[in-house]
C-alpha atoms as one frame of an Amber mdcrd trajectory, in Angstrom:
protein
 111.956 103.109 146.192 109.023 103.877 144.500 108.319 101.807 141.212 109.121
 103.445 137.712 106.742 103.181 134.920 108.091 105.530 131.910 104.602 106.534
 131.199 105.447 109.041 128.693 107.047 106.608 126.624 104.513 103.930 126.823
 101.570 106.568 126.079 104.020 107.529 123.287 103.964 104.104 121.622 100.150
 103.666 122.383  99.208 107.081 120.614 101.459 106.140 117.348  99.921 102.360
 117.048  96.837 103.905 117.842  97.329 106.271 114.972  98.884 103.950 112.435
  94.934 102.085 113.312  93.033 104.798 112.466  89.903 104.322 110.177  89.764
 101.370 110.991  86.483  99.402 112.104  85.315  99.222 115.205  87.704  97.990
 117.979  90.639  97.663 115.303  90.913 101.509 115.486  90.232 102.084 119.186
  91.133  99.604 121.757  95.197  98.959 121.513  96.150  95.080 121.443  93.424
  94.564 118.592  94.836  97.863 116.407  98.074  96.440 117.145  97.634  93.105
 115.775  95.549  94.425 112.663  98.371  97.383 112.232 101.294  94.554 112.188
  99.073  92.274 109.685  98.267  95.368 107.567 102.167  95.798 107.536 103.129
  92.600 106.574 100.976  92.975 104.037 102.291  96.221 102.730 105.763  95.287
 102.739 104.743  91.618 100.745 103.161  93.629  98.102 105.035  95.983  97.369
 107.332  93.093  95.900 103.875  91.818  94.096 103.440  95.081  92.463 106.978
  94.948  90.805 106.052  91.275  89.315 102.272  92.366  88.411 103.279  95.310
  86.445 106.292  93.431  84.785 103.175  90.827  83.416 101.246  93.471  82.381
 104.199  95.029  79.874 104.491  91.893  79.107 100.715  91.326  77.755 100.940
  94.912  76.529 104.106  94.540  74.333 102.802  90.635  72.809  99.368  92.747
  71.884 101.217  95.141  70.414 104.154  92.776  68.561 101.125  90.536  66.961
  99.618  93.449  65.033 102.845  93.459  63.208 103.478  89.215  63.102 105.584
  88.655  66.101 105.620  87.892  69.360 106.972  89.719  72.670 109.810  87.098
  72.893 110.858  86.859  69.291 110.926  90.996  69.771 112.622  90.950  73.142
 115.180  88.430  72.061 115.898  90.874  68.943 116.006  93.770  70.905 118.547
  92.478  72.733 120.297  90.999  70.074 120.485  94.347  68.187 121.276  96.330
  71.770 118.335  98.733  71.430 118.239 100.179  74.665 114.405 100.138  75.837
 113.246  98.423  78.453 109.832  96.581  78.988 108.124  99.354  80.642 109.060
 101.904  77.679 107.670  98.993  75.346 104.609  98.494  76.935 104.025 102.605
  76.873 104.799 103.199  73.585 102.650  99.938  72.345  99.940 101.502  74.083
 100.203 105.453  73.918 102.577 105.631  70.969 101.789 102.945  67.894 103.689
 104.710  65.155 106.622 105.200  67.204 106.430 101.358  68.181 105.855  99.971
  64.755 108.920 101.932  63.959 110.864  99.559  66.386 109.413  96.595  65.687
 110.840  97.164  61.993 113.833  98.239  62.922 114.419  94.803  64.402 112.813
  92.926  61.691
């Protein structure tokens, strides 16, 4: 019986490793087991940052609302904490746009929690 080797399949997953590779640099982009280990890395990588992202722009609302609550005497804690206290329905990302983009509107918040 001769031997079966599925070689449409394996050429399959070749050509879409292969592809996932490409631009890469030299032999990462060309020759299979090295795109494959770089494409797995490049992966992991993707999927651990993605998580990172959510944290890094969290800290940057963050830096962007305390900026913004010290102009007016306060800090981003004191003005969370009353936010919440007062159940005024804007979240950190909202804060950090409106400290940046939309002062008036912003100083407008910060004294209706004062």
């Amino acid at each position: 019986m001769p031997r079966s080797v599925n070689s449409v399949a394996s050429r399959a997953r070749r050509k879409k490793m292969l592809k996932l590779a490409k631009g890469y640099w030299g032999s990462r982009g060309n020759v299979l087991t090295v795109a494959k280990n770089t494409v797995e890395k490049g992966l992991g990588y993707a999927y651990r940052d993605r998580k990172a992202k959510k944290r890094n722009f969290r800290s940057l609302w963050i830096q962007r609302i305390n900026a913004g609550a010290r102009e007016h005497g306060m800090s981003s804690s004191e003005l969370m904490g009353k936010i919440h206290e007062k159940n005024i329905g804007l979240n950190r990302k909202s804060l950090a746009d409106l400290a940046m983009n939309h002062p008036q509107a912003f100083k407008a918040v910060i004294d209706s929690v004062k």
